[in-house]
N, C-alpha and C positions, 0 to 999 in steps of 0.2 A: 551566565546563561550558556548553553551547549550549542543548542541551533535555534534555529527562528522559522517558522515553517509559516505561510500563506499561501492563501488559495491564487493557485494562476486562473488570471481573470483576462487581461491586457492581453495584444497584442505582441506587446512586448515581453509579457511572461511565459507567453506558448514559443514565442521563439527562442528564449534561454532555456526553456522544457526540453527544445527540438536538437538544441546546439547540446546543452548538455548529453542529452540522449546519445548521441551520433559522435561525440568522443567518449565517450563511455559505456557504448553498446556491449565492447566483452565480457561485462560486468552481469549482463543483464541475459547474454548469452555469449559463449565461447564463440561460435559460428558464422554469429550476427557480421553480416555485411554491410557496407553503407545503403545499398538498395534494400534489403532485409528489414535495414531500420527505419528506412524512409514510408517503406510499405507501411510497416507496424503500425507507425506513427498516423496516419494517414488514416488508415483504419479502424484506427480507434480512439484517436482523439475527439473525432465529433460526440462519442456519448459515453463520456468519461470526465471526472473529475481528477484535478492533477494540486496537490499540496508541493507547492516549493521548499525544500530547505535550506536554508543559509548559515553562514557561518554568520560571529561576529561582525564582519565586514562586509556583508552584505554579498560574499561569494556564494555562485550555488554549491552547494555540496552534496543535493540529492532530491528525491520526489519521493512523491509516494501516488500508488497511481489508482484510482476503485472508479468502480461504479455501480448502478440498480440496476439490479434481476427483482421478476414479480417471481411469484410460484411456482411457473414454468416455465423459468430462466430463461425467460425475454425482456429485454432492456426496456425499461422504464422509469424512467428519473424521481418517480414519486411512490415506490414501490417497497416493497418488504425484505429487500435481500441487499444489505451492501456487501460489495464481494469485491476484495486485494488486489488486484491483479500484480502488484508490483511493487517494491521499497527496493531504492540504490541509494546507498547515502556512503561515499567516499570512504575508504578504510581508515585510516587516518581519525575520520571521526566517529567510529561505531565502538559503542561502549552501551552495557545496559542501562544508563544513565539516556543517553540521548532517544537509547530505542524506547523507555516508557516517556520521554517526555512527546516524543514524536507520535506513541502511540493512543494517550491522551487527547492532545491536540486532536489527532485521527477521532475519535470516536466524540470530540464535543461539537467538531466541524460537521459530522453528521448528524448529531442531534438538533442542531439548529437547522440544519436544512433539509431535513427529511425527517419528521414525526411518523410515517407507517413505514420506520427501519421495526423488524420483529428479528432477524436475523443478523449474524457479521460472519461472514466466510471467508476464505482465504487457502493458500496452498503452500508447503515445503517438500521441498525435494524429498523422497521417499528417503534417498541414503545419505541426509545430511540428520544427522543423530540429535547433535545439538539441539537444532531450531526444532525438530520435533519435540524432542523432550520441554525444550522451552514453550512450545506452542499448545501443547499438552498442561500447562498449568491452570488454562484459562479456557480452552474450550476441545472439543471432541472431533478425533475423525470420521467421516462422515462418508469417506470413498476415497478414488483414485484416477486418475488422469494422465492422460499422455502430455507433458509441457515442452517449453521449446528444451529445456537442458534434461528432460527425459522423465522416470516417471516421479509425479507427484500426490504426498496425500493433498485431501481438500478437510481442513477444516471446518468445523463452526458452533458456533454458540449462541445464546439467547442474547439481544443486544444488552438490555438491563442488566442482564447478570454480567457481560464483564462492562456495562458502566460501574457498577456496584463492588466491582473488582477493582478496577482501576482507584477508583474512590478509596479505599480500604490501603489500597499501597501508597496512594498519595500522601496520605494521612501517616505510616512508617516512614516517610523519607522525609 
């Protein structure tokens, strides 16, 4: 097994969410300050869902960070849009092997808990070539954005299609 990923539920999970965070904020941004991050966190932890990931030993090694947008990208937990906002998962452990098992996980953790998902969004940095082209296997740019580390495309795809996706690679590996 690569990682182990759960949903932060506990009081004790939003605070190794918050710890991890805050030593590994320049991950997440170059610029990021401790205040920066406190803010962030504060901000958007109320209406957000946060997947834990751990290693073997139960260290964290990373999150992955979404939440519901309706149609006109107002937060709503029981809504049509799950949208990315964030994946840090420790270098050391990032390998395409962890990032579709993590990504999986991701899209069956919202199947169960959100049936009116009709959408999955997400963003990569416009001049990181990589993850666009890898991002591009599975779903369509859709726009652009100003983000904290500058600018990003935004993604997205029909959810069934990349469950259907997913599905299809799990079955090659």
């Amino acid at each position: 097994m690569l990682g182990k990923f759960r949903r932060c539920v506990s009081d004790a999970d939003y605070a190794a969410f918050a710890l991890y965070f805050i030593r590994h904020r320049k991950e997440f941004h170059a610029q990021f300050s401790l205040n920066d991050t406190l803010v962030h966190i504060l901000e958007t932890i109320q209406k957000s869902r946060i997947i834990l990931v751990e290693d073997h030993l139960d260290n964290m090694i990373g999150w992955v960070h979404y939440h519901y947008f309706n149609a006109d990208y107002q937060d709503d937990s029981t809504s049509e849009i799950a949208f990315v906002n964030s994946v840090i998962i420790a270098e050391q452990f990032r390998s395409s092997r962890i990032f579709l098992q993590g990504f999986r996980h991701l899209v069956n953790q919202i199947a169960d808990e959100n049936q009116a998902v009709k959408l999955f969004q997400f963003c990569a940095l416009e001049d990181n070539a990589y993850l666009n082209r890898l991002y591009a296997k599975f779903a369509q740019p859709i726009g652009k954005r100003e983000g904290y580390n500058g600018m990003e495309n935004i993604f997205s795809t029909e959810f069934q299609l990349l469950q259907s996706y997913l599905n299809r690679e799990s079955m090659t590996n």
